[in-house]
VEXPA-232681 format. One line per 10 residues: number of its first residue (from 1); their letters; for each residue x, y, z of N, C-alpha, C. Coordinates in nm, 4 decimals. Example, Ala and Ser with C-alpha at 12.3 -4.5 7.8 and 13.67 -1.06 7.14 Angstrom:
1	AS	1.3190 -0.5690 0.7800 1.2300 -0.4500 0.7800 1.3200 -0.3300 0.7800; 1.2850 -0.2250 0.7080 1.3670 -0.1060 0.7140 1.2900 0.0030 0.7870 .
% end
This chain:
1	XXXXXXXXXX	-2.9306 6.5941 -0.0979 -3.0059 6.4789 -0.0573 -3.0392 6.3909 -0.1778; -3.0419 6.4546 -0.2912 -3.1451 6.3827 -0.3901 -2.9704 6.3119 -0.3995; -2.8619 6.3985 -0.4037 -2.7545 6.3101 -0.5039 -2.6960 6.1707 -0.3879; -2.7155 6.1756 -0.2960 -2.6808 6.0680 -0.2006 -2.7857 5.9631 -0.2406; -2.9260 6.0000 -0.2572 -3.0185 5.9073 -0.2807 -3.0029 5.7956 -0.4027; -2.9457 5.8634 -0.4887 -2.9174 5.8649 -0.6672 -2.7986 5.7709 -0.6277; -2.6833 5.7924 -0.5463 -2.6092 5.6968 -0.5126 -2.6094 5.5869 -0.4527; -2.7044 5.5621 -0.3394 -2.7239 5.4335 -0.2704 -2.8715 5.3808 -0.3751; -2.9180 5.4292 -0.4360 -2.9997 5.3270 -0.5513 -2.9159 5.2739 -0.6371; -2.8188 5.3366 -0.7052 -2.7232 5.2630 -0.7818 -2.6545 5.1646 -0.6756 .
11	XXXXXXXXXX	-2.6401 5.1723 -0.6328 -2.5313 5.0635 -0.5442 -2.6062 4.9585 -0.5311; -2.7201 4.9912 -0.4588 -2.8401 4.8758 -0.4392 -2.8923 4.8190 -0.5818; -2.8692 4.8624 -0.6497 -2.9226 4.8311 -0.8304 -2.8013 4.7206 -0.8822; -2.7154 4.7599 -0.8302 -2.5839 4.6954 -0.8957 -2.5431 4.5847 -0.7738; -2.5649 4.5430 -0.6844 -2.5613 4.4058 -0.6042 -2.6627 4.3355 -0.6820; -2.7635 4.4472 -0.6358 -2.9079 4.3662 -0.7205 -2.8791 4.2716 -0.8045; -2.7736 4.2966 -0.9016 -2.7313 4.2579 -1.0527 -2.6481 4.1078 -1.0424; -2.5885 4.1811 -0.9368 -2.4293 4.0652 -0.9099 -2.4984 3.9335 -0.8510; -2.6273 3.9670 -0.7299 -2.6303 3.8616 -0.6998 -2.7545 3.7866 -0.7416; -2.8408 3.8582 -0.8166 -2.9799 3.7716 -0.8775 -2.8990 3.6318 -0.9246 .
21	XXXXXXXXXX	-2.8202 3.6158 -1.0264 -2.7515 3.5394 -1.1289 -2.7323 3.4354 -1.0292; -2.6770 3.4506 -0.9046 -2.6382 3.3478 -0.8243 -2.7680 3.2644 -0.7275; -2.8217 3.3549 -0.7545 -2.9315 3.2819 -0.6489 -3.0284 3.2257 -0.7262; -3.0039 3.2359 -0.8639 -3.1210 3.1526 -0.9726 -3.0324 3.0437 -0.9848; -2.9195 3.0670 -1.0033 -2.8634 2.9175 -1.0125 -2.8463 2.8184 -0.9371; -2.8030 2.8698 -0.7920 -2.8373 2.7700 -0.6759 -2.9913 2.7152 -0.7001; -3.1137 2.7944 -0.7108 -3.2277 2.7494 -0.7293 -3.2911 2.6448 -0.8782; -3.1815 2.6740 -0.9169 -3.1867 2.5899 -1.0659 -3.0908 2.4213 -1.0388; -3.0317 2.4056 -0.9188 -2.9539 2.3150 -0.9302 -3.0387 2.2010 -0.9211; -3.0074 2.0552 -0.9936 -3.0915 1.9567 -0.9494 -2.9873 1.8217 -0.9082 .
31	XXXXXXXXXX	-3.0585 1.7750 -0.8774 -3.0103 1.6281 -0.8858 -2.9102 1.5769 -0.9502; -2.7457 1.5624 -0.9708 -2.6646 1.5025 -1.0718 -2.7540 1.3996 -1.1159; -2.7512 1.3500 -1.2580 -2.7766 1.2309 -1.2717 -2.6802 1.0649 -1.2210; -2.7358 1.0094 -1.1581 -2.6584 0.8843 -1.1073 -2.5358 0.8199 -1.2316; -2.3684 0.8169 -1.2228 -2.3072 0.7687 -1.3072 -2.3464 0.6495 -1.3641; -2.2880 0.6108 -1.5081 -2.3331 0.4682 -1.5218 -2.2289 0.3526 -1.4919; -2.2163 0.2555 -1.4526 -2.0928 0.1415 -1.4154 -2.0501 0.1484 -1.5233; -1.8948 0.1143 -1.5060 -1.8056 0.1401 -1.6036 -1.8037 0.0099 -1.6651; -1.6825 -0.0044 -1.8098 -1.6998 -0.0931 -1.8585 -1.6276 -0.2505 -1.7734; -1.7231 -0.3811 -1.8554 -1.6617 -0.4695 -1.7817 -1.5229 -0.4959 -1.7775 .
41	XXXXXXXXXX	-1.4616 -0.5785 -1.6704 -1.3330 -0.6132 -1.7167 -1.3192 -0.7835 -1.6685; -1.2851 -0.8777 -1.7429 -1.3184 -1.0340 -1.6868 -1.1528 -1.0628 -1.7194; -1.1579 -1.1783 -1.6708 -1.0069 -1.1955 -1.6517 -0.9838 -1.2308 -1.8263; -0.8364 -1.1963 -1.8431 -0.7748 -1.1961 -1.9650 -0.8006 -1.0936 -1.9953; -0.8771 -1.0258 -1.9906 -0.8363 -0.8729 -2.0622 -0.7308 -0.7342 -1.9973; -0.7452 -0.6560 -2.0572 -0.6280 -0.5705 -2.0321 -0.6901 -0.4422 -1.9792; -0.5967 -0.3830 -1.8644 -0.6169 -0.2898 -1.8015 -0.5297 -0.2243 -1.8395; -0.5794 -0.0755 -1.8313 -0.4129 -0.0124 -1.8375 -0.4773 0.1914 -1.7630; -0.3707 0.2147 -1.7350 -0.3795 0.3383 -1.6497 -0.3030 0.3648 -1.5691; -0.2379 0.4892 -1.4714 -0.1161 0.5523 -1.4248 -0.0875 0.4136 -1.3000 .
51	XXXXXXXXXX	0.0509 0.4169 -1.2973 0.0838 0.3133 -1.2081 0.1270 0.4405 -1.1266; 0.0922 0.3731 -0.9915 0.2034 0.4196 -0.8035 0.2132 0.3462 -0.7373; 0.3263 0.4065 -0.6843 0.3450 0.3102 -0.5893 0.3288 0.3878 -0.3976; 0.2607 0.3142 -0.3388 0.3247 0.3550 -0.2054 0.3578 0.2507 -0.0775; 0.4055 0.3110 0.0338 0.4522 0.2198 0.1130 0.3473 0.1864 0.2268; 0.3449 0.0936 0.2405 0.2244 0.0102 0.3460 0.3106 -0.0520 0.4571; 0.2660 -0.1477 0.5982 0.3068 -0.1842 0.6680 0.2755 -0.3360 0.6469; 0.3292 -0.4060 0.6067 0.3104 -0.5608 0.6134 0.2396 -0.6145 0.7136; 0.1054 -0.6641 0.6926 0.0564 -0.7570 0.8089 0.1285 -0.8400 0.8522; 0.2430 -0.9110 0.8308 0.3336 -1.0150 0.9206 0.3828 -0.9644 1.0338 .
61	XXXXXXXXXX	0.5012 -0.8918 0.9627 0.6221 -0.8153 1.0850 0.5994 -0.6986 1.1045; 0.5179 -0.6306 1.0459 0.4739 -0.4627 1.0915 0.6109 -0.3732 0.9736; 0.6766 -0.4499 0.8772 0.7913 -0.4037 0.8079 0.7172 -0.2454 0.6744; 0.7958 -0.1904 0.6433 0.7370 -0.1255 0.5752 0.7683 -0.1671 0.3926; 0.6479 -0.2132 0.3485 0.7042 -0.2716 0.1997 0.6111 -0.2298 0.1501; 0.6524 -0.1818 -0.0429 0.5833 -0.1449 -0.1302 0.4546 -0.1445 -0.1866; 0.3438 -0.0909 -0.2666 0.2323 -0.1500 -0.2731 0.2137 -0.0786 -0.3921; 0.1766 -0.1465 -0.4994 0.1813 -0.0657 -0.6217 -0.0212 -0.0497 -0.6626; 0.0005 0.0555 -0.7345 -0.1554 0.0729 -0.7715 -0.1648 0.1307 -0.8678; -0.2546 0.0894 -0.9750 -0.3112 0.1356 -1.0941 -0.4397 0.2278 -1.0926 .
71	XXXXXXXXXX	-0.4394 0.3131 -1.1768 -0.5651 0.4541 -1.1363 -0.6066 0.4358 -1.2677; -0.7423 0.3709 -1.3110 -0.8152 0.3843 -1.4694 -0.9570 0.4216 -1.4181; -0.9975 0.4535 -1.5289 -1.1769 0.4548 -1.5406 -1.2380 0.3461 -1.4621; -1.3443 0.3587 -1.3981 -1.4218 0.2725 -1.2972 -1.4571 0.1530 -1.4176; -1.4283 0.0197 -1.3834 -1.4580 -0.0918 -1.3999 -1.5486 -0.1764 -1.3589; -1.6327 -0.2663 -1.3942 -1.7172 -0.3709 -1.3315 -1.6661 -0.4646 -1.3664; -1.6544 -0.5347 -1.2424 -1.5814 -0.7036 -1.1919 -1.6707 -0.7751 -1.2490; -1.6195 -0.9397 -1.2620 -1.7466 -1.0374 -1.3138 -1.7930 -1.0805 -1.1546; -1.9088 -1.1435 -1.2180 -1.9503 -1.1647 -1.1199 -1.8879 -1.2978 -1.0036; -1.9216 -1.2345 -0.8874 -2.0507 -1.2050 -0.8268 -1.9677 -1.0564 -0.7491 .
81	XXXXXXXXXX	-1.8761 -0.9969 -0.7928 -1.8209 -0.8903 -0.7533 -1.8617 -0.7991 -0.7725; -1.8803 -0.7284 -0.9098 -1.9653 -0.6504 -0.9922 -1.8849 -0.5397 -0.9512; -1.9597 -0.4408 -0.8808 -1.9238 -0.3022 -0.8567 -1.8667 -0.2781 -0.7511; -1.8330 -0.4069 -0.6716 -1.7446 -0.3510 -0.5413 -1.8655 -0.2800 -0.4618; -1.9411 -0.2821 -0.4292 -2.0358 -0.1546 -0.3665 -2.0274 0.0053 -0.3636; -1.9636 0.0122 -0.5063 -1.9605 0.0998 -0.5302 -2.0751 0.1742 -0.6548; -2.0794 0.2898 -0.6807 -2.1897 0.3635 -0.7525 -2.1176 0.3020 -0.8897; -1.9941 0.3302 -0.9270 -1.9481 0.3094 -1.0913 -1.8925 0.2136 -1.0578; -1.8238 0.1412 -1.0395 -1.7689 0.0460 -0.9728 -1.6065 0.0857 -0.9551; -1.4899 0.0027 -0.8927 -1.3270 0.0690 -0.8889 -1.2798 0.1607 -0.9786 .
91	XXXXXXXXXX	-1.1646 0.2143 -0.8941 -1.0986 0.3114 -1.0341 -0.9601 0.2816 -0.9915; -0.9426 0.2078 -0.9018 -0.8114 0.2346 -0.7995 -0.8190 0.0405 -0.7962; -0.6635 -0.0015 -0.8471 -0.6485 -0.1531 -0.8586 -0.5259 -0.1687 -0.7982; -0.5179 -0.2499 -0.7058 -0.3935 -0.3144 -0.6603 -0.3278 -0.3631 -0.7232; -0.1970 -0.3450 -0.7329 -0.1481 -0.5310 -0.7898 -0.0231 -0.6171 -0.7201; -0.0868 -0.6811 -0.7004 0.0108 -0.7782 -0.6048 0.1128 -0.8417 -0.6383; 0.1909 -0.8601 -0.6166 0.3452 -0.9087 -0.6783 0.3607 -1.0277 -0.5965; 0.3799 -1.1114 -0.6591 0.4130 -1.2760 -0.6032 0.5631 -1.2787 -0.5914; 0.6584 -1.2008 -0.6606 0.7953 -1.2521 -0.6805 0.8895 -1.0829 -0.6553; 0.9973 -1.0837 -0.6228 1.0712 -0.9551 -0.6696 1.1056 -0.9306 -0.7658 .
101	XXXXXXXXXX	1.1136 -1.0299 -0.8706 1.1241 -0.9463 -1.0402 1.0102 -0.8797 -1.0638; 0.8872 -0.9151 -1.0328 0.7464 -0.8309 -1.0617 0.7568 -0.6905 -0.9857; 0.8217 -0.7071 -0.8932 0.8388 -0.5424 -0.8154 0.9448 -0.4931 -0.8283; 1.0111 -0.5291 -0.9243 1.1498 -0.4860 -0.9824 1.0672 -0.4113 -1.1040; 1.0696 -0.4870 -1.1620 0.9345 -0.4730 -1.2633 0.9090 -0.3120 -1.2859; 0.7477 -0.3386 -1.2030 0.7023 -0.2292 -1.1179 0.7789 -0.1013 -1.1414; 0.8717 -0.1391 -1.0614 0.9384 -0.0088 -0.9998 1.0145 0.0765 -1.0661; 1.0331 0.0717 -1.1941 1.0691 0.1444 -1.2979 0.9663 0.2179 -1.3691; 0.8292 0.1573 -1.3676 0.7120 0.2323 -1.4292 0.6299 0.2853 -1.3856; 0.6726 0.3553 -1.2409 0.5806 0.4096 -1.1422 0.5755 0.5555 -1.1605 .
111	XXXXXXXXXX	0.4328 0.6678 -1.2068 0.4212 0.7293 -1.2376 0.3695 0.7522 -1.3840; 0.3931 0.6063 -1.4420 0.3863 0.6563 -1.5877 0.2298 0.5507 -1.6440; 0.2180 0.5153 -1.7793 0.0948 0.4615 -1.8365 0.1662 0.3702 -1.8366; 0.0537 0.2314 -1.7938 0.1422 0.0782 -1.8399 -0.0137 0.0358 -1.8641; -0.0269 -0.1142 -1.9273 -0.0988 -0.1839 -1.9482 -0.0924 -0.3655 -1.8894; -0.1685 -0.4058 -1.7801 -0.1173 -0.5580 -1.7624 -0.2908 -0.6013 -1.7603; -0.1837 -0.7221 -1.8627 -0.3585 -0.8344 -1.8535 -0.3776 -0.9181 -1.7180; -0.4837 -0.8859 -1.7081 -0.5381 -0.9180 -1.5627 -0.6100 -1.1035 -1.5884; -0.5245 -1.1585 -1.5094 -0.5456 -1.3179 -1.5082 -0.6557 -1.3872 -1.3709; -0.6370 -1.2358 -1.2260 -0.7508 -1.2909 -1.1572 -0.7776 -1.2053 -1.0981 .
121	XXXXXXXXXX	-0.9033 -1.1299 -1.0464 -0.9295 -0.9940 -1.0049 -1.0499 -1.0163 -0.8691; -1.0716 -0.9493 -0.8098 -1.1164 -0.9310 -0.7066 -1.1591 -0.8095 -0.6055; -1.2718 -0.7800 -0.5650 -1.3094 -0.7016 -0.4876 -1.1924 -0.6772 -0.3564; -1.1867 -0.5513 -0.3524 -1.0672 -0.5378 -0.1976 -1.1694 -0.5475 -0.0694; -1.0849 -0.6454 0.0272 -1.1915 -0.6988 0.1324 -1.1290 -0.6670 0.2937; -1.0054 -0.6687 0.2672 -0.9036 -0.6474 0.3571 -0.9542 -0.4783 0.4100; -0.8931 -0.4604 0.5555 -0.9243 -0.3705 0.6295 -0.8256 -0.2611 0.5892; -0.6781 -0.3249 0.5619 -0.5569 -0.2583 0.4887 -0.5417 -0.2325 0.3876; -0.6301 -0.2574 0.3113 -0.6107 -0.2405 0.1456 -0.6391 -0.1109 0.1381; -0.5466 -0.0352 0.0135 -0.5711 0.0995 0.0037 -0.6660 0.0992 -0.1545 .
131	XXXXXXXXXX	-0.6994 0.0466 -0.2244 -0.7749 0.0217 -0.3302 -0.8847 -0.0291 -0.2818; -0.9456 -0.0072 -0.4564 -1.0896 -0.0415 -0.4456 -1.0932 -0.2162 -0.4865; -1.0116 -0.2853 -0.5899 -1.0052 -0.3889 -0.6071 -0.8978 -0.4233 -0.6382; -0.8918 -0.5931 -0.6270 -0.7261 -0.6395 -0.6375 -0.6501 -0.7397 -0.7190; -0.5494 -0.7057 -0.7906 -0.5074 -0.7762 -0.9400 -0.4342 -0.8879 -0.8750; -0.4863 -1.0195 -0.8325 -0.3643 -1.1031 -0.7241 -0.2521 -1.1812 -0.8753; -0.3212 -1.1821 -1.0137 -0.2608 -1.2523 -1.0985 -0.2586 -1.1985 -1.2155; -0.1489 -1.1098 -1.2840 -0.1332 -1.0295 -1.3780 -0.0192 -1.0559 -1.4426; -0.0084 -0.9821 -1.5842 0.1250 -1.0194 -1.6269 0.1293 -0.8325 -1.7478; 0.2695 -0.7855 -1.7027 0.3030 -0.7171 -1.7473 0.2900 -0.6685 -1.9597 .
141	XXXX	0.2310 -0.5875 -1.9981 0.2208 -0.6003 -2.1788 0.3037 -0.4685 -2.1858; 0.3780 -0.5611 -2.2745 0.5303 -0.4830 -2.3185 0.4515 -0.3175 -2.4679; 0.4923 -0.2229 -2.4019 0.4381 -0.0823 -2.5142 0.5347 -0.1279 -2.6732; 0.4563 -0.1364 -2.7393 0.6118 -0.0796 -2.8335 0.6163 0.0380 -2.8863 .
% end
């Protein structure tokens, strides 16, 4: 009797162990502190971060055509855009291609780091937009 006893106290001694640690820490958790908005970005300056691309449905003809997107550190728009209503503001940028050399462009550097100076920027407002904001006037900066 005593050695069964001697055994279920150890057992009970040793959860004891495993799970105190966890239940002080859940009880220790607080509040994240709120992020801070990222840095500004006003037109003419340069963005840069992983380009993708994916395929969307054209609001015209319902066709399926390209949509490229840049992934950097959360940015703040000038105003009166600011943060997009967001906590840090975008991290996720459209960029819109006016021409097929720009999505010719594109389409060789998808997946990888590029950098384009951003000439006019904008909060995403559209119901279809898969970003947080949108580059309608950019121009490609060559790496060397």
């Amino acid at each position: 009797m005593t050695k069964l006893f001697a055994t279920r106290l150890a057992l009970v001694a040793t959860m004891a162990m495993l799970v105190s640690p966890a239940i002080s820490a859940q009880q220790g958790d607080e509040a994240p502190l709120p992020s801070k908005p990222g840095k500004p970005i006003n037109n003419g300056d340069v963005l840069s971060g992983e380009l993708n691309a994916m395929k969307v449905r054209d609001g015209k003809n319902g066709k399926r055509v390209p949509m490229y997107q840049i992934t950097s550190e959360p940015r703040r728009l000038p105003a009166p855009n600011g943060l997009c209503n967001l906590e840090t503001g975008p991290e996720t940028f459209q960029l819109v291609t006016s021409s097929d050399a720009q999505a010719t462009q594109l389409k060789s550097f998808v997946g990888k780091e590029i950098s384009v100076k951003v000439d006019e920027i904008a909060c995403a407002s559209d119901a279809g937009q898969m970003s947080e904001a949108v580059i309608t006037k950019w121009s490609l900066i060559r790496k060397q």
